[in-house]
C-alpha positions in Angstrom: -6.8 -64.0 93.5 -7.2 -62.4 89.9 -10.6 -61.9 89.1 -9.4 -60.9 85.5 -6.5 -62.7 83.3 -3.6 -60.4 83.1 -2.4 -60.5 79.6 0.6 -58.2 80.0 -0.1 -55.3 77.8 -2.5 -52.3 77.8 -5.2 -50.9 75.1 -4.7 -47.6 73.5 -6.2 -45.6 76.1 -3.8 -47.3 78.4 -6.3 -49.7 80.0 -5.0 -53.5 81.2 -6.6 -55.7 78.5 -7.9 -58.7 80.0 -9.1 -60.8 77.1 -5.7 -62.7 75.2 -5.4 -66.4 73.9 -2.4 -66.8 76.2 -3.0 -64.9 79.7 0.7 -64.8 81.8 -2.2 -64.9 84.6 -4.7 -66.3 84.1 -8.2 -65.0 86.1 -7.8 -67.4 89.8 -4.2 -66.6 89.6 -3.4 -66.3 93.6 -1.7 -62.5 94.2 2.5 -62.4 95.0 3.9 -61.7 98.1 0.8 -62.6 99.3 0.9 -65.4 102.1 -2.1 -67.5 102.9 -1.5 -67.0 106.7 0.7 -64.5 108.9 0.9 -63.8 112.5 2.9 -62.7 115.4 2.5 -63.0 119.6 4.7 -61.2 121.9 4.4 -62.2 125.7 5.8 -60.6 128.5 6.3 -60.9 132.4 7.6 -58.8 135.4 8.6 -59.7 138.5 9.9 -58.0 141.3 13.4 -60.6 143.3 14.4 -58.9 146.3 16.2 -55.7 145.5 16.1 -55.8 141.3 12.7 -55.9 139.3 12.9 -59.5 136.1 11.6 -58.6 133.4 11.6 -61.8 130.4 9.6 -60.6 127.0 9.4 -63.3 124.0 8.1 -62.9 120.4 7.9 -64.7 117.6 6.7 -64.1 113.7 5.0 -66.5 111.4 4.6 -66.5 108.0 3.4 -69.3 105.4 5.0 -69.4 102.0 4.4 -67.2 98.9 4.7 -66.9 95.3 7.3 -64.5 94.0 6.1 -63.7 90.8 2.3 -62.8 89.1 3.2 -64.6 86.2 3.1 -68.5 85.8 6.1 -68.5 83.6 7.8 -66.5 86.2 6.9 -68.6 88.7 8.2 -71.4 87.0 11.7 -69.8 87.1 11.6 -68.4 89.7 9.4 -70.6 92.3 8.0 -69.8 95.9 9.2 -68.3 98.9 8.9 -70.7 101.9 7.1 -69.7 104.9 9.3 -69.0 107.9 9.2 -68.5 112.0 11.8 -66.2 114.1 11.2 -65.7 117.8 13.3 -63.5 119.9 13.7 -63.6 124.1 14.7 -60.7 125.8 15.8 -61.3 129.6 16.9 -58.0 131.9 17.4 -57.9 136.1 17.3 -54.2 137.4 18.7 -51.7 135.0 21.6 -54.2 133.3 20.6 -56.3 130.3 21.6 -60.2 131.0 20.9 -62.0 127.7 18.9 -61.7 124.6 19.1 -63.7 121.8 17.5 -64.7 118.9 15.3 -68.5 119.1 15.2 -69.7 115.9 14.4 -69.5 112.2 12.5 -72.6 110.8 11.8 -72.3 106.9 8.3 -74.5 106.1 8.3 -76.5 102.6 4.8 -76.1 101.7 5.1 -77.3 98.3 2.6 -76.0 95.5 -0.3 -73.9 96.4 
């Protein structure tokens, strides 16, 4: 979060000015492209079936929703990015790949932060 209001302009020696009537952050503001939460897990297992080695590998990515934009009027326009999940499965017998596929994408309406 800001610890400063952003007012959008700079003093004369080129240093962000932080005291304006109308901040388009004000100082709390939480940071873009910033999500409150993000993670990812890969698993994997191998196993040996008479003659040919298994081998099955999943993974998936997690990521809660974030604002697009430091300023308020921006993020009016503009609004928040939903947080998303994607997993992947990877399945191979021997040397010869047998599937692998993408799980799923699920988007996450978190509404307002």
């Amino acid at each position: 979060a800001l610890s400063k209001n952003y007012c959008g302009f700079t003093d004369a020696d080129g240093n962000p000015e932080t005291v304006c009537a109308a901040p388009e952050a004000p100082s709390g503001t939480i940071l873009p492209v910033t999500p409150r939460a993000q993670g990812q897990s890969v698993g994997a297992l191998r196993v040996h079936l008479g003659d040919f080695d298994a081998f099955v590998q999943g993974a998936a990515v997690s990521q809660s929703g974030s604002w697009t934009d430091l300023r308020i009027l921006e993020r009016g326009i503009v609004g928040r990015q939903d947080g998303y999940t994607t997993g992947r499965l990877l399945c191979r017998a021997g040397a010869q790949r047998l599937v692998g596929f993408g799980l799923s994408e699920e988007r996450h309406d978190e509404g307002p932060a």
